[in-house]
C-alpha positions as CSV (number, residue, x, y, z in Angstrom):
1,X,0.0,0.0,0.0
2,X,1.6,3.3,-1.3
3,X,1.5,5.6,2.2
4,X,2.2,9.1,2.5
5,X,2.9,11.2,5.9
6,X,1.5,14.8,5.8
7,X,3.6,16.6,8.6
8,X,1.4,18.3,10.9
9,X,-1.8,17.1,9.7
10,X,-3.7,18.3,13.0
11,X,-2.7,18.5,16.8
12,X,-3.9,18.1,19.9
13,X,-3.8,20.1,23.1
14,X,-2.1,18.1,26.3
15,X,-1.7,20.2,29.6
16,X,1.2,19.0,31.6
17,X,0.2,17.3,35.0
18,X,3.4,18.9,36.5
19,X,4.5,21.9,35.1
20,X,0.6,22.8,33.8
21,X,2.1,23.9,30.6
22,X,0.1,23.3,27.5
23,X,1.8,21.3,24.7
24,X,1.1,20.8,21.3
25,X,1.2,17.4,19.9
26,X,0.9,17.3,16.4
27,X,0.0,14.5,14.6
28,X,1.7,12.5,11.9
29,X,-1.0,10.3,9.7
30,X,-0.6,8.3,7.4
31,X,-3.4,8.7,4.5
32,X,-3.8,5.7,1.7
33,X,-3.3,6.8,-1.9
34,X,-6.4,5.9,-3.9
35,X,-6.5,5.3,-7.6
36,X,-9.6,5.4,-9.3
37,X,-9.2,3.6,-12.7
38,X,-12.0,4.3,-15.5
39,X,-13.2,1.9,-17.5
40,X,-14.3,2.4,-21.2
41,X,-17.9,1.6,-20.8
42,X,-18.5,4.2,-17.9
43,X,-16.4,7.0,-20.0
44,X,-18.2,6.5,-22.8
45,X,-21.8,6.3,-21.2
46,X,-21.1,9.8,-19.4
47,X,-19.9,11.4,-22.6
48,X,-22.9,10.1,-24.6
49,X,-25.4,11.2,-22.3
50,X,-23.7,14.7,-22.3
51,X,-24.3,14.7,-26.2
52,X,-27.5,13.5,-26.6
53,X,-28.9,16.2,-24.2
54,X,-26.2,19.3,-24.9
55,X,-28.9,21.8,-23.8
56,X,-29.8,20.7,-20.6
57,X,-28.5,19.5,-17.5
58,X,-27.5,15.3,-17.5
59,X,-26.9,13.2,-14.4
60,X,-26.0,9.9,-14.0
61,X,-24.4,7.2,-11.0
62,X,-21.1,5.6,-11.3
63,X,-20.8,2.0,-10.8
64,X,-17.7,0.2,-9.1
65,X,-16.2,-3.5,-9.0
66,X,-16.2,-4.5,-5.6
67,X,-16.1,-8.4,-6.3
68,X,-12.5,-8.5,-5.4
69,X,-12.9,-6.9,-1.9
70,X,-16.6,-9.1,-1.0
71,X,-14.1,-12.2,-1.7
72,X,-11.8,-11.0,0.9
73,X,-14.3,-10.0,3.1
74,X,-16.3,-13.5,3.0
75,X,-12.9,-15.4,3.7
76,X,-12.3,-13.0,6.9
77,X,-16.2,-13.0,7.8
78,X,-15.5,-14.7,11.2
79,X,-13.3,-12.1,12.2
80,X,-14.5,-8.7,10.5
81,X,-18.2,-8.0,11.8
82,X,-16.8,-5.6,13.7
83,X,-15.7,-3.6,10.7
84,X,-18.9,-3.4,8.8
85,X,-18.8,-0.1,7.6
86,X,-17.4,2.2,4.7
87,X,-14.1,0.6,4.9
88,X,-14.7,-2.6,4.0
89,X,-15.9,-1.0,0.8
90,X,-12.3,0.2,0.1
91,X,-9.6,-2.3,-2.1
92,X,-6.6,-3.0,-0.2
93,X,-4.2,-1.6,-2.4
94,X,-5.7,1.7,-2.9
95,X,-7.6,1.1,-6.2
96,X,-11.1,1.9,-7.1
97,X,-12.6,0.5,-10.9
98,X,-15.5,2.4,-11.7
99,X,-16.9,-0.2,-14.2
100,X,-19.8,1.6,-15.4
101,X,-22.0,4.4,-15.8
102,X,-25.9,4.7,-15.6
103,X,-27.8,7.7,-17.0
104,X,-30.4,9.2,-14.7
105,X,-32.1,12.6,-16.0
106,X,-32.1,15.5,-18.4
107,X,-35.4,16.6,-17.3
108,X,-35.2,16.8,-13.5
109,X,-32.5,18.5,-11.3
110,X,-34.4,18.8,-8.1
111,X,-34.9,16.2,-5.4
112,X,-38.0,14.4,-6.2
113,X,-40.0,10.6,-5.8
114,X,-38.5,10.0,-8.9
115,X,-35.1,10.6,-8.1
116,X,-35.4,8.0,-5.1
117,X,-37.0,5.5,-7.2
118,X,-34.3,5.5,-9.9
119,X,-31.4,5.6,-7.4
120,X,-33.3,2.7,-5.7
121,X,-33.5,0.4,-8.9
122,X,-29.8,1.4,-9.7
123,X,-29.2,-0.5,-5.9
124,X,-30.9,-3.2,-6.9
125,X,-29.2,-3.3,-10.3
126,X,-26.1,-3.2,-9.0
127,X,-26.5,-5.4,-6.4
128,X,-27.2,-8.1,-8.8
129,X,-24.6,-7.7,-10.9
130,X,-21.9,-7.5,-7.9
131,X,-21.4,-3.7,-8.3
132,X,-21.6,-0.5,-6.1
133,X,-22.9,3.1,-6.2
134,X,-19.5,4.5,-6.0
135,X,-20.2,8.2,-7.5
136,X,-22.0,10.8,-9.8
137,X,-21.8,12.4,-12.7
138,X,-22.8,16.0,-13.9
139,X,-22.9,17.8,-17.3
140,X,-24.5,21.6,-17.0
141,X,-26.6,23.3,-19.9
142,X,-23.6,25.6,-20.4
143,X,-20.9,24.4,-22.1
144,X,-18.2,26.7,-20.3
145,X,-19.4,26.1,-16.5
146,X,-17.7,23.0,-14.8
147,X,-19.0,23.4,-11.4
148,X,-21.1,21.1,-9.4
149,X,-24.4,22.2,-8.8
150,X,-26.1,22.0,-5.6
151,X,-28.7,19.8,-6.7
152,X,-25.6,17.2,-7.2
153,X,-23.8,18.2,-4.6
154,X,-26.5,16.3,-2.5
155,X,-26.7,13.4,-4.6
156,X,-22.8,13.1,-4.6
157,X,-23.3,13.6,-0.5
158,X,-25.9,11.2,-0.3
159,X,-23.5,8.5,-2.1
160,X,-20.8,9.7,0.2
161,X,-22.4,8.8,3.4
162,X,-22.6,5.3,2.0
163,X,-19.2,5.2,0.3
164,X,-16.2,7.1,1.8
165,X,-14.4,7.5,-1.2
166,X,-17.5,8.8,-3.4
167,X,-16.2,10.7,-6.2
168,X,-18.1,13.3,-9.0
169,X,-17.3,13.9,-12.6
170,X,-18.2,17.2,-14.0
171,X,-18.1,17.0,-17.3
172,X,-15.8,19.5,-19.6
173,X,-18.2,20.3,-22.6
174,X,-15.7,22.3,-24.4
175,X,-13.4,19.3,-24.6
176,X,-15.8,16.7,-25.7
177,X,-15.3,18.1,-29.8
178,X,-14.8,14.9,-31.4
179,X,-12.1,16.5,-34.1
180,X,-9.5,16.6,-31.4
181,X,-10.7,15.2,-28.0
182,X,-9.2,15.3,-24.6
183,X,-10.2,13.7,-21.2
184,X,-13.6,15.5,-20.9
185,X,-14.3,14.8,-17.2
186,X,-13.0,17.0,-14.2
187,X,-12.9,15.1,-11.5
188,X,-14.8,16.2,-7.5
189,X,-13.9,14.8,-4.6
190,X,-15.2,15.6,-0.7
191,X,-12.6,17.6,1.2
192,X,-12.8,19.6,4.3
193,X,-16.6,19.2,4.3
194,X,-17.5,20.3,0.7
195,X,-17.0,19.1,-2.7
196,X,-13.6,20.5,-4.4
197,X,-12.6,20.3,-8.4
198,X,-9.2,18.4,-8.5
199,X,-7.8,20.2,-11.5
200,X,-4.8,17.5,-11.4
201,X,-6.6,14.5,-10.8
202,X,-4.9,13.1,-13.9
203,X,-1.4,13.6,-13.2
204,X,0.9,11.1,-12.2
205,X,1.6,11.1,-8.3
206,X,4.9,12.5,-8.7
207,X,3.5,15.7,-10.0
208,X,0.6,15.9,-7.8
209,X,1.8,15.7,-4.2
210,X,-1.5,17.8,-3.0
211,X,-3.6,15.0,-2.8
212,X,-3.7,11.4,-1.8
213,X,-6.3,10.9,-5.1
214,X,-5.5,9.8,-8.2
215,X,-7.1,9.0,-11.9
216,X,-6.1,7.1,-14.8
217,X,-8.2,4.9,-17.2
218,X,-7.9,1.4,-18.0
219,X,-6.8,2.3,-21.3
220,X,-6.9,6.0,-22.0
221,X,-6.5,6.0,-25.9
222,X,-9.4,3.7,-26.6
223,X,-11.3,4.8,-24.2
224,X,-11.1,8.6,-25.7
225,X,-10.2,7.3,-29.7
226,X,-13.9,5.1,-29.0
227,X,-16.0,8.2,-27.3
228,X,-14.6,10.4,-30.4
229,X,-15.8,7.7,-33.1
230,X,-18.9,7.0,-31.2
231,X,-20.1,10.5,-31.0
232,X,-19.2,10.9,-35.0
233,X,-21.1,8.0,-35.4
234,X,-23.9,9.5,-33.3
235,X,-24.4,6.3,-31.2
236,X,-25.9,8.4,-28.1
237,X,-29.3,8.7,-29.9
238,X,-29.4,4.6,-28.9
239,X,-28.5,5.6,-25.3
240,X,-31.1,6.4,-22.9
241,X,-31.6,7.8,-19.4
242,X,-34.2,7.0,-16.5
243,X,-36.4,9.9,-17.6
244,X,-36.9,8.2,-21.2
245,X,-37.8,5.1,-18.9
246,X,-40.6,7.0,-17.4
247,X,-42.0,8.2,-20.9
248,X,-41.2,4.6,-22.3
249,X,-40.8,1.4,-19.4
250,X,-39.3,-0.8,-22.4
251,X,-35.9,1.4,-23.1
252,X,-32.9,-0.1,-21.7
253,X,-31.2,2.6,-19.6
254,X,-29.6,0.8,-16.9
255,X,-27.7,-1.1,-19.6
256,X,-27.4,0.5,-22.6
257,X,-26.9,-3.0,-24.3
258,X,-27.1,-1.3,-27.7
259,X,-24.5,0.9,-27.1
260,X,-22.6,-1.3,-25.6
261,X,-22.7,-3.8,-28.5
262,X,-22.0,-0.7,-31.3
263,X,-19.0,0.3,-29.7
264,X,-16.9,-1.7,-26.9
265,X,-18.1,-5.3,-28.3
266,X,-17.6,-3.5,-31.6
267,X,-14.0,-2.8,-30.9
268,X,-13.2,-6.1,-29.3
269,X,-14.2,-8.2,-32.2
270,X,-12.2,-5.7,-35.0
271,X,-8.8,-6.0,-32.3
């Protein structure tokens, strides 16, 4: 596990039983470095769902893998109930696959019934599959404003309080133009009791020794080479979000097999 000590990361006041002096200790911690790795399904998702509604505000959850740490966790069970919290959620070497991507609304961007019932079949959805709510994803009406609303500030809270290392993705609409493409997503993550833009989520660890958070993507060329030839290709008209589930209960948004099938199955079979 990669480790790194921040010197004087708080202190504590300690009055002297003798002398009655008052003495700082400060504290040394030691605070795990997390990478989250993105898979191409969940890039791709988020991107599409930003295209297909460019004038309006899109949301959608993050999925992760956690397979791996429920293994570890059944072959420890006799010994772990006493750590059944947000921890056991966490991989032991400080890495995080978000997996995939589910499309929520374009319509709505309040809290509503709605909005618990969709976050409550993406539970059960993910559940099944061995998967878990790990984040949230934003795209605003305006192409030039990164921020994350309120309205998903909660959402991304909400997650949080489940998940301790909940993460958001804004995402960069002036970088999504398929004719020369970048990474299109700025990461948020919760510090000091609000959600903060990491401008250098991306860089390598080396060059970012501000933060104990990292991002990379499974594969970053194909994941951004695919979004660019999928958006040309304009495969997010077959994509589809909970609020085209309300108008139509036969779409497939918390799939998106179609998509899924044009591009990434697409692109295995031709490599």
């Amino acid at each position: 596990m990669n480790v790194r000590v921040t010197v004087f990361d708080r202190y504590n006041d300690v009055t002297c039983p003798v002398t009655g002096t008052v003495l700082l200790l400060f504290v040394f911690e030691k605070l795990k470095m997390v990478n989250y790795v993105i898979h191409t399904k969940a890039y791709l998702k988020i991107i599409l769902h930003a295209c297909k509604h460019p004038f309006s505000n899109v949301n959608g959850i993050l999925l992760g893998d956690t397979s791996i740490n429920n293994n570890k966790n059944n072959k420890n069970s006799d010994n772990s109930n006493e750590n059944d919290n947000n921890d056991d959620n966490n991989d032991d070497n400080g890495q995080i696959a978000i997996v995939d991507a589910v499309p929520l609304f374009h319509h709505w961007n309040t809290l509503t019934p709605m909005l618990e019932i969709g976050l409550q079949q993406i539970d059960v959805y993910a559940e099944k599959n061995n998967l878990k709510v790990i984040g949230y994803y934003h795209a605003n009406e305006r192409a030039d404003d990164n921020r994350l609303p309120p309205f998903g500030q909660k959402i991304a809270s909400k997650i949080y309080d489940n998940f301790n290392n909940a993460i958001a993705f804004v995402v960069q609409n002036t970088k999504i133009a398929p004719e020369n493409p970048e990474i299109a997503i700025l990461p948020y993550t919760f510090k000091e009791n609000q959600w903060r833009p990491d401008n250098k989520a991306f860089s390598s660890p080396t060059n970012n020794e501000s933060s104990s958070l990292f991002f990379s993507f499974e594969n970053s060329h194909n994941a951004i080479d695919l979004t660019s030839q999928s958006i040309k290709q304009k495969y997010f008209e077959y994509l589809y979000d909970f609020d085209e589930h309300l108008e139509n209960i036969e779409v497939d948004w918390l799939i998106n097999s179609k998509v899924v099938d044009l591009t990434i199955a697409k692109d295995k079979k031709g490599n």
